[in-house]
C-alpha positions as CSV (number, residue, x, y, z in Angstrom):
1,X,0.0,0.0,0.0
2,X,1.4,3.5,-1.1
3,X,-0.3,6.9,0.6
4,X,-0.7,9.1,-2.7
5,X,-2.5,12.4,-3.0
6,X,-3.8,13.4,-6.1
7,X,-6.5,15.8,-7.6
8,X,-9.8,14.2,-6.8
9,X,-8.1,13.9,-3.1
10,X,-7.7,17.6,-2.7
11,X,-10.8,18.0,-4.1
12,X,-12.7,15.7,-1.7
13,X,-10.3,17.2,1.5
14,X,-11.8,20.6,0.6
15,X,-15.3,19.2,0.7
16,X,-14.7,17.2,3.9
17,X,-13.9,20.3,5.4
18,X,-16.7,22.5,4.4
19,X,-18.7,19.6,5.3
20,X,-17.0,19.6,9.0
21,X,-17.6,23.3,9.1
22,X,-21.1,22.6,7.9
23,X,-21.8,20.1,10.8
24,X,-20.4,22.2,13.1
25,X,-22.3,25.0,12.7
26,X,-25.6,23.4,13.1
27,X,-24.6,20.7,15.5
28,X,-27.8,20.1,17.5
29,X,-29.3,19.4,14.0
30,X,-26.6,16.9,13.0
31,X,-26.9,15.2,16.4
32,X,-30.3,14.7,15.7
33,X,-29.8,13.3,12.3
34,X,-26.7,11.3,13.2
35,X,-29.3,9.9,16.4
36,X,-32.0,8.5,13.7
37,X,-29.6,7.0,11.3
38,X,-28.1,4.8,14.0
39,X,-31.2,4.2,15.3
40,X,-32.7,2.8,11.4
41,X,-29.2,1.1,11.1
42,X,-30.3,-0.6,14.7
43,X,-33.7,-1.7,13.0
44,X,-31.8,-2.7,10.1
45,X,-28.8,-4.6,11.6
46,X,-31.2,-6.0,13.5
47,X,-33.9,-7.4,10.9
48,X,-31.0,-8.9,8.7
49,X,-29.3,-10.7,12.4
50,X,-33.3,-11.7,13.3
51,X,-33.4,-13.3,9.8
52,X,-30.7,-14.7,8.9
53,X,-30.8,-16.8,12.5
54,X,-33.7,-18.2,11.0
55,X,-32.6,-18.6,7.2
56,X,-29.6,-21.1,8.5
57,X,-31.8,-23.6,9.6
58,X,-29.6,-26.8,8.1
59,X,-26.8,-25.6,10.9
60,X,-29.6,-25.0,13.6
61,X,-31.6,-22.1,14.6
62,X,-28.7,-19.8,16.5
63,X,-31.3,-18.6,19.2
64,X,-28.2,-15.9,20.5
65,X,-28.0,-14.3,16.9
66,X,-31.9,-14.3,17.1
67,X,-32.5,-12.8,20.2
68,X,-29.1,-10.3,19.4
69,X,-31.8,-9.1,16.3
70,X,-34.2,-9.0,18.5
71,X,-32.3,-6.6,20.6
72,X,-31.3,-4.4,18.4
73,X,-34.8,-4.2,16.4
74,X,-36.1,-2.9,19.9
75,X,-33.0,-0.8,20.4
76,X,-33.8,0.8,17.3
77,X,-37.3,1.5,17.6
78,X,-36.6,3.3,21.3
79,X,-34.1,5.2,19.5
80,X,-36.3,6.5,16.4
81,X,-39.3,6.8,18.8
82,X,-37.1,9.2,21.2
83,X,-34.2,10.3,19.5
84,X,-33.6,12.5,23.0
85,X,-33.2,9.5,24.9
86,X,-31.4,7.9,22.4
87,X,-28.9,11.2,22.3
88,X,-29.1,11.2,25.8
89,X,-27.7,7.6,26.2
90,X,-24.8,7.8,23.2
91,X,-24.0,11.0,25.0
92,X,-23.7,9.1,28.5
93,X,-21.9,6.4,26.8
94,X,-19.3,8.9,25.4
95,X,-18.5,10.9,28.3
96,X,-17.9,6.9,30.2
97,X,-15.5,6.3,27.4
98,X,-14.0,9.9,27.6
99,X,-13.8,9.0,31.5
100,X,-12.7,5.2,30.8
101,X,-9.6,5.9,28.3
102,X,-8.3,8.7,30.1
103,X,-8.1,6.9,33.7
104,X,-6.4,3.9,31.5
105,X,-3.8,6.4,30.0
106,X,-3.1,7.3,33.0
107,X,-2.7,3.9,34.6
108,X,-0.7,3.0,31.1
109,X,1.7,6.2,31.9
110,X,3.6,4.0,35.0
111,X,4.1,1.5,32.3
112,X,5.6,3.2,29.6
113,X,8.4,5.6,31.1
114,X,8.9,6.4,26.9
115,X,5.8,7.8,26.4
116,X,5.6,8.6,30.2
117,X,4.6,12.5,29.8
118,X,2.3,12.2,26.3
119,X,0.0,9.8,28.3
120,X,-0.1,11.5,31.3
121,X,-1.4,14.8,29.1
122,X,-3.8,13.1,26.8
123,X,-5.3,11.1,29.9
124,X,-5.8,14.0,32.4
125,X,-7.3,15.3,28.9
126,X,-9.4,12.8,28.2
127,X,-10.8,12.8,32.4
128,X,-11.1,16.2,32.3
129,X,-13.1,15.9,29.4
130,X,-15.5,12.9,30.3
131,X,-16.2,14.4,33.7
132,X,-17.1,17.5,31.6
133,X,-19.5,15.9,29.5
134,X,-20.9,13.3,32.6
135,X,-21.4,16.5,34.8
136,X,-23.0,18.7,31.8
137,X,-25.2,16.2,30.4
138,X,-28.4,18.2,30.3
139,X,-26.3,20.8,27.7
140,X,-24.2,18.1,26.1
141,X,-26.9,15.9,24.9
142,X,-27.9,18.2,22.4
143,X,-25.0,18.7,20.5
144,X,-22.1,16.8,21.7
145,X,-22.6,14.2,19.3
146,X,-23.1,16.8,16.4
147,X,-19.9,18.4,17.5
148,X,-17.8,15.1,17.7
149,X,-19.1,14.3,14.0
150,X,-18.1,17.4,12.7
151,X,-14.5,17.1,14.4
152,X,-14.2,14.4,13.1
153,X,-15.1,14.7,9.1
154,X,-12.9,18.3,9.6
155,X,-10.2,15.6,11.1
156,X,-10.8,12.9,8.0
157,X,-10.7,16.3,5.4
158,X,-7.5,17.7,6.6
159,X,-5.8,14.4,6.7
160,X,-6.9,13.7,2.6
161,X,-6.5,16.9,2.0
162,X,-2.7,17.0,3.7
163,X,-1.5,13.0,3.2
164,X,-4.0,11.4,0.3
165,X,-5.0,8.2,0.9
166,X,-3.8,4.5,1.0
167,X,-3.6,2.9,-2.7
168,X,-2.7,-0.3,-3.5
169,X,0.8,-0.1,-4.8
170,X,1.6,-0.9,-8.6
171,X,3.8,-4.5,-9.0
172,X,5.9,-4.2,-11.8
173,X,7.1,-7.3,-13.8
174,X,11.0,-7.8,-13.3
């Protein structure tokens, strides 16, 4: 694999990051939108798990797979029903793993005199952070998830825009 950049890269970098600047600005919209698509890819995932547990039946009926589409059909449903509850939850869940990496950087940091200093930053970052988000819920559920998309297609723009992307490399005959 070779990281190349070419036209159509710079091309799509620049409208990654409009896109990013896009999301940004209207966060609380694209955390609602962002709440409903995971919630019909729940329904989705779901249907597909639900039936094909059923579809295999010459291996046996794989009742975990069935009741794992089951899960996420009702999952989904909750979620499109009350996409606040579902932001509310994803939100939750995010500010835990905020909380969760950061306490493990830290623990890491005693381990890895090398990187001693890089993980002790980024962790008391990332707890900082978490307890932020775990403390603020009732203003982060709005629009934390909107925000984090549109960091990260700004993030994903730059990077195309700045590197390219991975392409397979070219084997020449010798």
């Amino acid at each position: 694999m070779d990281r190349r950049r070419t036209g159509w890269d710079v091309v799509l970098g620049i409208l990654l990051l409009l896109a990013g600047l896009f999301v940004l600005g209207n966060a609380v919209i694209a955390t609602f939108l962002s709440v409903l698509f995971l919630g019909w890819l729940a329904i989705g995932s779901g249907v597909v798990t639900l039936v094909g547990a059923f579809v295999r039946r010459e291996s046996g009926i794989s009742w975990s797979a069935a009741l794992g589409g089951a899960v996420l059909i009702v999952l989904g449903v909750i979620i499109v029903r009350d996409p606040l509850a579902g932001a509310a939850g994803l939100t939750l869940l995010a500010g835990a793993l905020f909380l969760a990496v950061g306490l493990a950087r830290l623990f890491a940091a005693a381990q890895v005199p090398s990187a001693r200093a890089v993980l002790i930053v980024s962790g008391i970052l990332s707890v900082v952070l978490g307890l932020i988000v775990l403390f603020n819920l009732r203003i982060a559920v709005p629009s934390l998830l909107g925000l984090l998309l549109g960091i990260q297609i700004l993030v994903e723009g730059a990077t195309i825009l700045v590197a390219g992307r991975l392409r397979p490399t070219s084997v020449t005959a010798s």
